[in-house]
Structure formats: C-alpha cells, structure tokens
N, CA, C and O atoms as a DFTB+ gen file, in Angstrom:
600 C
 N C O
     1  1      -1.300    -127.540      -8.383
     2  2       0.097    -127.305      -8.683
     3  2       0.785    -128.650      -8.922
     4  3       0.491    -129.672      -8.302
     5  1       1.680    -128.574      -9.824
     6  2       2.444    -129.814     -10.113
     7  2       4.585    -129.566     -10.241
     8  3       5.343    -128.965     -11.003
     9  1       4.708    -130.259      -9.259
    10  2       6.027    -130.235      -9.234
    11  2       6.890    -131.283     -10.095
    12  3       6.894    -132.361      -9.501
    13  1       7.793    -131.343     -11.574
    14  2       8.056    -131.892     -12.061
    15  2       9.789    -131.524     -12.361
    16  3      10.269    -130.391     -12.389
    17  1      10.568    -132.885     -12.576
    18  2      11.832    -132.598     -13.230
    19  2      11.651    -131.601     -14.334
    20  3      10.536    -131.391     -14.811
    21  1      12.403    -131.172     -14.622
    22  2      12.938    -130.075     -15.350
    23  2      14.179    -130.136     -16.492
    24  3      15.234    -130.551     -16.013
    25  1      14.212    -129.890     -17.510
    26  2      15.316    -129.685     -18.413
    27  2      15.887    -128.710     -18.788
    28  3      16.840    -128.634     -19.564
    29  1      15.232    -127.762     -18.158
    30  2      15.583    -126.255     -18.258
    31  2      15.820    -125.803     -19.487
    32  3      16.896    -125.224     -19.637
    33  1      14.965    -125.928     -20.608
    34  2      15.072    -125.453     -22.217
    35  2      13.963    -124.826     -22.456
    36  3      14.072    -124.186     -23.502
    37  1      12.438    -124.658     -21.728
    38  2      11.136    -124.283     -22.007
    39  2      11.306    -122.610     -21.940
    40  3      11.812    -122.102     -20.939
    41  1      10.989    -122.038     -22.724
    42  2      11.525    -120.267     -22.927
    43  2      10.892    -119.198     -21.760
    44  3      11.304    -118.044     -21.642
    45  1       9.684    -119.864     -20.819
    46  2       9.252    -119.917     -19.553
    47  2      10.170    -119.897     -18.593
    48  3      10.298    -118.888     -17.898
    49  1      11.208    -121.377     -18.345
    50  2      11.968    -121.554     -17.855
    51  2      13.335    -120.439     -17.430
    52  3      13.870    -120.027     -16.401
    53  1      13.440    -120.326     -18.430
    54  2      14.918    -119.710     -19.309
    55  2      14.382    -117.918     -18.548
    56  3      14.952    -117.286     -17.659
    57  1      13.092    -117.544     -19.354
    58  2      13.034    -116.142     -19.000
    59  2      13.178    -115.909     -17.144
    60  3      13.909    -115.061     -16.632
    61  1      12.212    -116.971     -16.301
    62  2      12.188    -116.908     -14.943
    63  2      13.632    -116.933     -15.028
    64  3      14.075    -115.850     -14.645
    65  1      14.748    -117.922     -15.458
    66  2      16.021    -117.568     -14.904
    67  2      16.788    -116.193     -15.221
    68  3      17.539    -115.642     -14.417
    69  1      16.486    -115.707     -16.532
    70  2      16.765    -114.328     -16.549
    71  2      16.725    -113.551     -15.481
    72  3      17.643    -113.092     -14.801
    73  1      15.259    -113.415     -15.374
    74  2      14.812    -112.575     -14.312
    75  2      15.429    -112.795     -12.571
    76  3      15.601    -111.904     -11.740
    77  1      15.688    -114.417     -12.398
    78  2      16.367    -113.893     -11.281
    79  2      18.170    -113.569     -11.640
    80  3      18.820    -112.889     -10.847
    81  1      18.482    -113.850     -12.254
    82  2      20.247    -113.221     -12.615
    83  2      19.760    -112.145     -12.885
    84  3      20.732    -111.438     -12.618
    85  1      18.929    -111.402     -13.241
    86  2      18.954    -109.798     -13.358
    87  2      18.672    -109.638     -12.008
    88  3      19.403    -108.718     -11.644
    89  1      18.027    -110.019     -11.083
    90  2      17.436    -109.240     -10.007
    91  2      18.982    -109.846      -8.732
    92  3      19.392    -109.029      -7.907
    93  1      19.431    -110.863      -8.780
    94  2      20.624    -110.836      -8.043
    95  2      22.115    -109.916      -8.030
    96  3      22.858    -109.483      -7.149
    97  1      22.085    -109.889      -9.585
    98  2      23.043    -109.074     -10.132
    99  2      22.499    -107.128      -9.208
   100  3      23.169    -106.325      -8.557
   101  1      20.924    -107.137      -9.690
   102  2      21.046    -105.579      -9.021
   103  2      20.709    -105.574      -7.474
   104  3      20.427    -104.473      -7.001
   105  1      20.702    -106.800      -6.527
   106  2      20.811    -106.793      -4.892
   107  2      21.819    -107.744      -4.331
   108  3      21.810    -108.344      -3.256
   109  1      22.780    -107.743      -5.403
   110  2      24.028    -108.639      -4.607
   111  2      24.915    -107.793      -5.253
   112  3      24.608    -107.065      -6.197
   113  1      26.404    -107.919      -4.573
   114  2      27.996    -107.034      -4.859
   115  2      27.959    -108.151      -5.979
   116  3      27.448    -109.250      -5.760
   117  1      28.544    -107.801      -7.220
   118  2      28.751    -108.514      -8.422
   119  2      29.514    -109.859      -7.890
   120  3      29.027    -110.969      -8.106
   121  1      30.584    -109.709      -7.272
   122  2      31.737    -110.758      -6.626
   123  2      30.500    -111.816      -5.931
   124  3      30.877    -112.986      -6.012
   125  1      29.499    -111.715      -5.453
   126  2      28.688    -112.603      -4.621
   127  2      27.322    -113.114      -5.316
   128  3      26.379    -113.716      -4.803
   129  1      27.536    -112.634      -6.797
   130  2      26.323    -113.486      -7.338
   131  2      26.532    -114.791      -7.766
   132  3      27.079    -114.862      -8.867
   133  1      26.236    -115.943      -7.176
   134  2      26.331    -117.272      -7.484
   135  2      24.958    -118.021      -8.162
   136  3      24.633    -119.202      -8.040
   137  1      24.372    -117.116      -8.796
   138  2      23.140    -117.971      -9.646
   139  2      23.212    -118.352     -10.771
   140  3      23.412    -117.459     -11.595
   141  1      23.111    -119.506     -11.199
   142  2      23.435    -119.607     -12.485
   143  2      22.635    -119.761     -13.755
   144  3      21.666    -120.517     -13.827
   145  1      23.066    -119.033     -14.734
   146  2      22.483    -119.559     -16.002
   147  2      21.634    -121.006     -16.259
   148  3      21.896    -121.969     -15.539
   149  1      20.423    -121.130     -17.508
   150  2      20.144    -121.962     -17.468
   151  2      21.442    -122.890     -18.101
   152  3      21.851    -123.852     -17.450
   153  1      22.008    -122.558     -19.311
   154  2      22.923    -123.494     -19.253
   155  2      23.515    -124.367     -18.489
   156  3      23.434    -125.521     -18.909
   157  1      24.292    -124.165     -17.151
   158  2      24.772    -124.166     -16.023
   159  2      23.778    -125.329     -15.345
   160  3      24.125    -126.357     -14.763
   161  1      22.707    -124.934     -15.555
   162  2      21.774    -125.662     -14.978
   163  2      21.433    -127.377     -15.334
   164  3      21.036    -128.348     -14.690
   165  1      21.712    -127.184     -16.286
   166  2      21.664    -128.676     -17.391
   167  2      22.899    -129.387     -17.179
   168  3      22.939    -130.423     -17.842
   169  1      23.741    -129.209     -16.596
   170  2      25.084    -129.636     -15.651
   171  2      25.052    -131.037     -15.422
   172  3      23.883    -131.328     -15.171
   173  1      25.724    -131.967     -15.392
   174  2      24.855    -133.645     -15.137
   175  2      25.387    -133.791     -13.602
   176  3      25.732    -134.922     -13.262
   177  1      25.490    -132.636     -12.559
   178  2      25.258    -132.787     -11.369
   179  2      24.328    -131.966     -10.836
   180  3      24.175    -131.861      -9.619
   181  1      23.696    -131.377     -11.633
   182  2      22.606    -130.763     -11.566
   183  2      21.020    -131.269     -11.623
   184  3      20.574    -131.546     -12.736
   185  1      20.028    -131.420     -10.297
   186  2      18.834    -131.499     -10.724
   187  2      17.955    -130.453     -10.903
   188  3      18.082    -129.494     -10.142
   189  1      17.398    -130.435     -11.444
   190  2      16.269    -128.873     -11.521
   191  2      14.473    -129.312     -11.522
   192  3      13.943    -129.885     -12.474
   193  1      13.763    -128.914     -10.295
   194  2      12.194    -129.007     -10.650
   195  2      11.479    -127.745     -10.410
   196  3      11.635    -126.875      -9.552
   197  1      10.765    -127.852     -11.255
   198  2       9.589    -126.566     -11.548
   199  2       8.429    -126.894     -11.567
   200  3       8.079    -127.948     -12.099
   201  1       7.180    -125.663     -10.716
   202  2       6.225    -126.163     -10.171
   203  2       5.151    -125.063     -11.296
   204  3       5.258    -123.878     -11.613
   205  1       4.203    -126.073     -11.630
   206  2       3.906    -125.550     -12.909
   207  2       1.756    -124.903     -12.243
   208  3       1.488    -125.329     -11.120
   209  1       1.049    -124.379     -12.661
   210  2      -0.374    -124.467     -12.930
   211  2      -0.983    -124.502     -14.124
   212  3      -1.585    -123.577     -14.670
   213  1      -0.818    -125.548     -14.498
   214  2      -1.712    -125.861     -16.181
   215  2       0.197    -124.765     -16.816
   216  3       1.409    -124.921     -16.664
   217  1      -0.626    -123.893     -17.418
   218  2       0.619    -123.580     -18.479
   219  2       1.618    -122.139     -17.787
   220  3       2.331    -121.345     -18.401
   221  1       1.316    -122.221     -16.331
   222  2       1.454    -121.349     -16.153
   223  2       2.987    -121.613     -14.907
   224  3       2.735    -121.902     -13.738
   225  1       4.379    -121.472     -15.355
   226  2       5.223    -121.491     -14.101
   227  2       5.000    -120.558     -13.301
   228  3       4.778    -119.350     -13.384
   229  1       5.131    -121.602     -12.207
   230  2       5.133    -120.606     -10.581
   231  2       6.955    -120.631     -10.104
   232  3       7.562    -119.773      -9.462
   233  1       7.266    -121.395     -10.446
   234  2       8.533    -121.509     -10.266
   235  2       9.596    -122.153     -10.413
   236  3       9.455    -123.008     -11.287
   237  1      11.232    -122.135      -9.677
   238  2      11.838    -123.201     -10.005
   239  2      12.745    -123.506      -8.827
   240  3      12.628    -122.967      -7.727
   241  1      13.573    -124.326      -9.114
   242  2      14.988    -125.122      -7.860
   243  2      15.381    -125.990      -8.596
   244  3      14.797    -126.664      -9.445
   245  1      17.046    -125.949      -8.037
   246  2      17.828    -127.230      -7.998
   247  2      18.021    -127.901      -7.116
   248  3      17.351    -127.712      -6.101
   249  1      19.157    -129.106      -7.152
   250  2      19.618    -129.792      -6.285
   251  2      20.757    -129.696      -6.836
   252  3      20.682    -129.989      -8.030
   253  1      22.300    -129.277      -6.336
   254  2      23.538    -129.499      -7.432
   255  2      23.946    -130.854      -6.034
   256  3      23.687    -130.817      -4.831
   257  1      24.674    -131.956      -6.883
   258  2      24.630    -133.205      -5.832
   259  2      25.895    -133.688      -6.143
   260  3      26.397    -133.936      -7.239
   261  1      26.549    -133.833      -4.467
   262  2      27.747    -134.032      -4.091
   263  2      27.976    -134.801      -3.406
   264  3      27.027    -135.468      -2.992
   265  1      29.620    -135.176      -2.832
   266  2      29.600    -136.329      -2.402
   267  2      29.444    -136.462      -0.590
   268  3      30.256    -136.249       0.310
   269  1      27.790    -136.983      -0.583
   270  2      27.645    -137.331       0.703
   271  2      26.347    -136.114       1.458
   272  3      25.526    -136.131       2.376
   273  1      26.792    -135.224       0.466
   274  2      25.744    -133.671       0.389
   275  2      25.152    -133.286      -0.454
   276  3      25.156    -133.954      -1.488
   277  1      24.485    -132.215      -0.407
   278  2      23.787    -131.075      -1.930
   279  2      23.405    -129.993      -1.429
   280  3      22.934    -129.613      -0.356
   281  1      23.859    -129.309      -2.969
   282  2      23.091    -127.832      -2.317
   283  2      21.922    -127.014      -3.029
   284  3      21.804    -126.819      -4.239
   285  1      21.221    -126.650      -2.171
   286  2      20.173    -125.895      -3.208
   287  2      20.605    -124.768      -4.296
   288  3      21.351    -123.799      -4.152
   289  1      20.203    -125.020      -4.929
   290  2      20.486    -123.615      -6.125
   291  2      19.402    -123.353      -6.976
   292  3      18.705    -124.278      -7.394
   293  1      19.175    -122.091      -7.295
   294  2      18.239    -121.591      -7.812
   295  2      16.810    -121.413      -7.623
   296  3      16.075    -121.338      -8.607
   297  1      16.366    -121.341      -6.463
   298  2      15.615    -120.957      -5.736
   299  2      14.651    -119.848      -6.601
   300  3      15.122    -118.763      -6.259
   301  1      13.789    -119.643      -7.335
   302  2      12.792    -118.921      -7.514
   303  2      11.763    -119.172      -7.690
   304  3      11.463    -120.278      -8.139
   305  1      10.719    -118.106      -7.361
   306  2       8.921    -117.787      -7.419
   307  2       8.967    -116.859      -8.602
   308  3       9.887    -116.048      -8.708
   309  1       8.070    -116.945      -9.438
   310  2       7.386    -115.994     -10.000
   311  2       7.201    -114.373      -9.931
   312  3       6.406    -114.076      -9.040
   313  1       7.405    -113.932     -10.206
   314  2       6.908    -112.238      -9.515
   315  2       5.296    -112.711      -9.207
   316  3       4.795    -112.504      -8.102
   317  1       4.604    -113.319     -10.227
   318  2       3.684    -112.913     -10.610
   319  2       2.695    -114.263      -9.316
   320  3       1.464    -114.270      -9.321
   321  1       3.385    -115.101      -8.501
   322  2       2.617    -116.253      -7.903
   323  2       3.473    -116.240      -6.746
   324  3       3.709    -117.325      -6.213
   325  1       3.952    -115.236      -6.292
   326  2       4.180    -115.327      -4.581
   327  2       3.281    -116.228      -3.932
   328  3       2.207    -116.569      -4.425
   329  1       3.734    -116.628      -2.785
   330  2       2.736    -117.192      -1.411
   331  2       1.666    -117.954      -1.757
   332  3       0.578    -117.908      -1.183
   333  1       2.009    -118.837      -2.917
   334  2       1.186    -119.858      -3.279
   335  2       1.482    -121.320      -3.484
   336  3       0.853    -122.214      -4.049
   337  1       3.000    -121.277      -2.647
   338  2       3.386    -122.329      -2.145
   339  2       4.027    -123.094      -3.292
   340  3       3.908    -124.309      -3.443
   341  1       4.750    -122.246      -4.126
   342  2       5.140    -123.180      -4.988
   343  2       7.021    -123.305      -4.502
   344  3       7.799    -124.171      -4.901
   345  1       7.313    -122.242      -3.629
   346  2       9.121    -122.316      -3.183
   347  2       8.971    -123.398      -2.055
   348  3       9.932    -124.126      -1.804
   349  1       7.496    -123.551      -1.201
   350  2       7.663    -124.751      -0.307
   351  2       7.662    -126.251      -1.426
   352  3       8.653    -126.977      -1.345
   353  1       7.053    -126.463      -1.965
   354  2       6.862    -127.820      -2.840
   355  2       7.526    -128.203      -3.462
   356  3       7.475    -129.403      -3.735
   357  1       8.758    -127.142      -4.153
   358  2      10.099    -127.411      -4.646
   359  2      11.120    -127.657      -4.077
   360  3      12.087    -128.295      -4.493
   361  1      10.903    -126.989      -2.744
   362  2      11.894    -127.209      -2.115
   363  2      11.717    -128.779      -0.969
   364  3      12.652    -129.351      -0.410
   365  1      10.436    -129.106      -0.907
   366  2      10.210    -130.247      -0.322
   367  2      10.597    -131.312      -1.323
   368  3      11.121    -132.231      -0.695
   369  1      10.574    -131.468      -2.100
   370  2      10.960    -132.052      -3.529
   371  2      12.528    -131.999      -3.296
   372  3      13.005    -132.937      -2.656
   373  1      13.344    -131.046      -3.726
   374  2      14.415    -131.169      -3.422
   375  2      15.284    -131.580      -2.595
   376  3      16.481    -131.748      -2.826
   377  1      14.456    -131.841      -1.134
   378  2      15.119    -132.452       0.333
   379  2      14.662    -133.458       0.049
   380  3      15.646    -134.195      -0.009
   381  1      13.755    -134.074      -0.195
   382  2      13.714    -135.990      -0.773
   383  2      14.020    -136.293      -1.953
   384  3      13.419    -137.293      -2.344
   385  1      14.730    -135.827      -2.705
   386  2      15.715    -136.286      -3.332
   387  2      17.258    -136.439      -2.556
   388  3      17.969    -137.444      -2.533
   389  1      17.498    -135.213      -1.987
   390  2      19.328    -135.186      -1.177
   391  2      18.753    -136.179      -0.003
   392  3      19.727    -136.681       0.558
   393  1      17.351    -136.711       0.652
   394  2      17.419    -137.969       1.451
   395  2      17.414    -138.800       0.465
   396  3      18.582    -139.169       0.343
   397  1      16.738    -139.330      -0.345
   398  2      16.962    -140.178      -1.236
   399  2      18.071    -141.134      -1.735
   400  3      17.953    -142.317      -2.054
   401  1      19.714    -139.971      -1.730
   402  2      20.304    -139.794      -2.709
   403  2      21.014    -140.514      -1.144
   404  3      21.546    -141.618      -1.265
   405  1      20.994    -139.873       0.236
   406  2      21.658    -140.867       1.183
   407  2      22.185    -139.645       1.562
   408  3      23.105    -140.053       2.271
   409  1      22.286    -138.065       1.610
   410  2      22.888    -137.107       1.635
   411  2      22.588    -136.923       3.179
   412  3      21.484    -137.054       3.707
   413  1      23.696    -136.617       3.761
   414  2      23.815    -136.358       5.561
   415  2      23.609    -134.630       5.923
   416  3      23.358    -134.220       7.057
   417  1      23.792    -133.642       4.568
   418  2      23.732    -132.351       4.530
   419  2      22.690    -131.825       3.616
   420  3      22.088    -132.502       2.783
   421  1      22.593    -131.064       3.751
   422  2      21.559    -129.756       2.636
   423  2      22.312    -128.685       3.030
   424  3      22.464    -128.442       4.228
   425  1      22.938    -127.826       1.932
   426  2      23.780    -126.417       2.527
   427  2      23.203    -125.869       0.993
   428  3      22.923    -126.476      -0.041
   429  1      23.165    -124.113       1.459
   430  2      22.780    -123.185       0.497
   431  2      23.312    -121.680       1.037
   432  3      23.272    -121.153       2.149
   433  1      23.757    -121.295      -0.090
   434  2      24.359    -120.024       0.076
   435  2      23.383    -119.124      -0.756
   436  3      23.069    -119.438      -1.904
   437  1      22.752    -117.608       0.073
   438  2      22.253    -116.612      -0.014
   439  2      22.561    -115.549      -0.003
   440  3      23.706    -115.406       0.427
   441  1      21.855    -114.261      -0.410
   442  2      22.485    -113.137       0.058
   443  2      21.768    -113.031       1.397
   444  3      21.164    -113.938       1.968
   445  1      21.959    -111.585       1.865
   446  2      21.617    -110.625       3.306
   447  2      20.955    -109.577       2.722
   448  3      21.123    -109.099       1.600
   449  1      19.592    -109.023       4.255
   450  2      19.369    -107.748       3.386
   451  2      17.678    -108.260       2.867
   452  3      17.362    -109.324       2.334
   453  1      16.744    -107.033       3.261
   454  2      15.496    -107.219       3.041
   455  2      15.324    -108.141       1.890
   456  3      14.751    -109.216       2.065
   457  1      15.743    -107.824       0.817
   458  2      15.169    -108.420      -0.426
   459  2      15.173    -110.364      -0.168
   460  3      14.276    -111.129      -0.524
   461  1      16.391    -110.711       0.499
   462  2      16.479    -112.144       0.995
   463  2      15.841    -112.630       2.239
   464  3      16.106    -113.815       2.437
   465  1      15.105    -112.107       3.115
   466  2      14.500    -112.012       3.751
   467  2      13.021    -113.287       3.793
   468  3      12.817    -114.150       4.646
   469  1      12.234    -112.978       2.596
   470  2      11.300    -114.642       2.584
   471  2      12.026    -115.220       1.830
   472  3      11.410    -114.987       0.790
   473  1      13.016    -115.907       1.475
   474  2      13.851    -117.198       1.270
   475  2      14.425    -117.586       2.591
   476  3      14.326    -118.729       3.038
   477  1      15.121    -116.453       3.301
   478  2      15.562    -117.073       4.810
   479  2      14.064    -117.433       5.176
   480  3      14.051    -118.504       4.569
   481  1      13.299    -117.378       5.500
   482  2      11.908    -117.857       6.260
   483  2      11.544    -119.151       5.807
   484  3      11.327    -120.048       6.621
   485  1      11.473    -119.300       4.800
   486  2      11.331    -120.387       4.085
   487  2      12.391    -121.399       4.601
   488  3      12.101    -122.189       5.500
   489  1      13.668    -121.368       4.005
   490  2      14.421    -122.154       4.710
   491  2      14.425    -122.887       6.007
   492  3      14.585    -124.071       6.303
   493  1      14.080    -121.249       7.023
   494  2      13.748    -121.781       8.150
   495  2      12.656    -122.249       8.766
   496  3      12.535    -122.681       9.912
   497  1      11.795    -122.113       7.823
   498  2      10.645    -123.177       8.501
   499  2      10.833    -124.661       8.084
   500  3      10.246    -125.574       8.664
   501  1      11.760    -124.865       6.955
   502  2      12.201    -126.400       6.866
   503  2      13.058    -127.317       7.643
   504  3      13.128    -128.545       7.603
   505  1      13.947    -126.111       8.645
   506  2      15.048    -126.626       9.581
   507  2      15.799    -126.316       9.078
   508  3      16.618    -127.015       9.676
   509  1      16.715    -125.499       7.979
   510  2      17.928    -124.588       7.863
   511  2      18.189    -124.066       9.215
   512  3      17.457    -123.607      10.092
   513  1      19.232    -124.238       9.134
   514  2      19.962    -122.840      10.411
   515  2      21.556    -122.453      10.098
   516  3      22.575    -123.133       9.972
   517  1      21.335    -121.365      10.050
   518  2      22.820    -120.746       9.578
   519  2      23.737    -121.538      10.202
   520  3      23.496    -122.219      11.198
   521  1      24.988    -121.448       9.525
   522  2      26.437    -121.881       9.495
   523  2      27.401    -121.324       8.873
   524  3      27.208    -120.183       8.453
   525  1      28.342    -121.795       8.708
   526  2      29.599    -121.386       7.633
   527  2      29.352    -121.631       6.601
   528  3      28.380    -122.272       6.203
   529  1      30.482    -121.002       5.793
   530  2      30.706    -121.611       4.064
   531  2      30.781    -122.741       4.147
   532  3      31.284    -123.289       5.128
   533  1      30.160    -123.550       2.848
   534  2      31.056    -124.664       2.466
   535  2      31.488    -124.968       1.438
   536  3      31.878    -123.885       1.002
   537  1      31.767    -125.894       0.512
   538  2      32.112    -126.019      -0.621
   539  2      33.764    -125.130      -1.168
   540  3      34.948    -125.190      -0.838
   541  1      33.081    -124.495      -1.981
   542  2      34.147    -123.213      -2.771
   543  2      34.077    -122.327      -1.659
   544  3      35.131    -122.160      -1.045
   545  1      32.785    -121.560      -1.162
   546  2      31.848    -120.644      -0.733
   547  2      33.306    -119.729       0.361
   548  3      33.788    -120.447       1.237
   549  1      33.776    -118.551       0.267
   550  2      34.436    -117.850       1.307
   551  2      33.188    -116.977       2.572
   552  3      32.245    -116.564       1.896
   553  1      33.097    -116.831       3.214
   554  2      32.970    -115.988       4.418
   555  2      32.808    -114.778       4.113
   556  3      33.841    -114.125       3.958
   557  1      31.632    -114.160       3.948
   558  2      32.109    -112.577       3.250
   559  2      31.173    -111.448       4.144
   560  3      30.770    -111.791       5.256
   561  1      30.968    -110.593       3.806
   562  2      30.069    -109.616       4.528
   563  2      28.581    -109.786       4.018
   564  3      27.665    -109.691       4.835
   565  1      28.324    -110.037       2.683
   566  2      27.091    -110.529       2.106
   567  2      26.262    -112.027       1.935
   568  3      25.069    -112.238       1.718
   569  1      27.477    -113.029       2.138
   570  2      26.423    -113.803       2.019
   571  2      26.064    -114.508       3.223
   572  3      26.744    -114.356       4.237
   573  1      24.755    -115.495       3.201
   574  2      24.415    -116.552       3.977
   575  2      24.589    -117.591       4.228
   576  3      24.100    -117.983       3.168
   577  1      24.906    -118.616       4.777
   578  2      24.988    -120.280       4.573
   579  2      24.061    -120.872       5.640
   580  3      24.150    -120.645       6.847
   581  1      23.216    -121.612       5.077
   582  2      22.166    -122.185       5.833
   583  2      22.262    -123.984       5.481
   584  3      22.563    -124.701       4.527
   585  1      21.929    -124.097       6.508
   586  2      22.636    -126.144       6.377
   587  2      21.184    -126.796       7.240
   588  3      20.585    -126.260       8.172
   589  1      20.996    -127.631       6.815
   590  2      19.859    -128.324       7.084
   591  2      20.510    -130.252       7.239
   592  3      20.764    -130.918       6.235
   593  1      20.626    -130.686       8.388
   594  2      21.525    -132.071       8.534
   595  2      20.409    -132.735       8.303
   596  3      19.375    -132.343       8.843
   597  1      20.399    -134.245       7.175
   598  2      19.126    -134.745       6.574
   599  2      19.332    -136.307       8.051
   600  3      18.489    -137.201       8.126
C-alpha cells in the first residue's frame, strides 16, 4: 500500500467521493452532512492523501489546517478494501502532518448510529476522545466531535 498527496482530479478519486456524499446524505439528517465535494477539497487549506494498491484506490482523507489546529475531513475506505488498513495509514499520515505543522489539536466531526460506528473505533484507537463542537460545528442530536491533543 502506498499513501500519497493527492489532488483530488483522478476520476477514481472523484467517484470514491461521490460515493461517500451519497452514502452520508442517505445516513445523516441533510442539515448534518458536512462532507465535501471534491472541488471543496482542492481548497488551499486543504490537504488530501490517498492510499493506493498498484492502480487500485483503497482510499482517502484530509487535513483542512487551521490556526494552531486541524481537522480531519473526508475520511473514506473503499466498499470494496475494508480492514486492510488503508483508514489507519491515512489517517497516521494525516496526524504527522497537524504534528508537523506545530498543531496542539486534531478535532473531527462525525455522525452517530451503527453505520459510524468503525470510524469511531478507528479514531479511538489513535487517542480521539469525544468532546464538544468546534470550529463552525453546533451541538446537535447527530453529530460527534472527537479531539485528539497532538
């Protein structure tokens, strides 16, 4: 497996992000989907890496990077390459960059609810532990906030 920056233009890319804005849109209240387009993604506070096998994506993540913090965004696996360790390697990737960068936080907002269920695990085997909103982020009945102090 190979974990590399990202430009988010490869039609690979683009479709995995489809697929998760379709699949948030049908297990989140419309008001609480915060995933974004690849456009969105190409943002110049935006980092994005994707973990590839030969021609084959397993997955993707950001880093959106702020002042003093960052937060994860876009968090996906494959349908097709679950539990093959490609959401740990991106996401290890992504926490040495926000140390890198000098960042004192890691915060990420999720939904609730089986379907979010191995992303919370994940998280928490990195040292996430729930908290409040931050950022924009309000307090709601659906989502999560998980903060990881670097």
């Amino acid at each position: 497996m190979i974990v590399r920056r990202d430009d988010v233009t490869s039609d690979a890319v683009l479709a995995l992000l489809d697929l998760h804005l379709a699949d948030m849109h049908a297990n989140s209240p419309r008001e609480h989907v915060h995933a974004l387009p690849g456009d969105a993604l190409r943002a110049p506070d935006i980092m994005v890496w994707t973990a590839w096998d030969g021609d084959e994506l397993l997955g993707i993540g950001g880093l959106r990077c702020g002042d003093g913090m960052g937060e994860v965004k876009s968090m996906r696996t494959h349908p097709g390459h679950v539990r093959r360790g490609a959401g740990a390697a991106i996401l290890t990737q992504v926490i040495a960059e926000a140390r890198a960068r000098g960042y004192t936080r890691l915060s990420l907002e999720t939904g609730t609810g089986p379907r979010f269920e191995a992303g919370h695990a994940l998280y928490r085997r990195f040292g996430f532990v729930d908290g409040g909103p931050f950022a924009d982020y309000q307090a709601n009945a659906f989502s999560r906030f998980m903060h990881l102090d670097l």
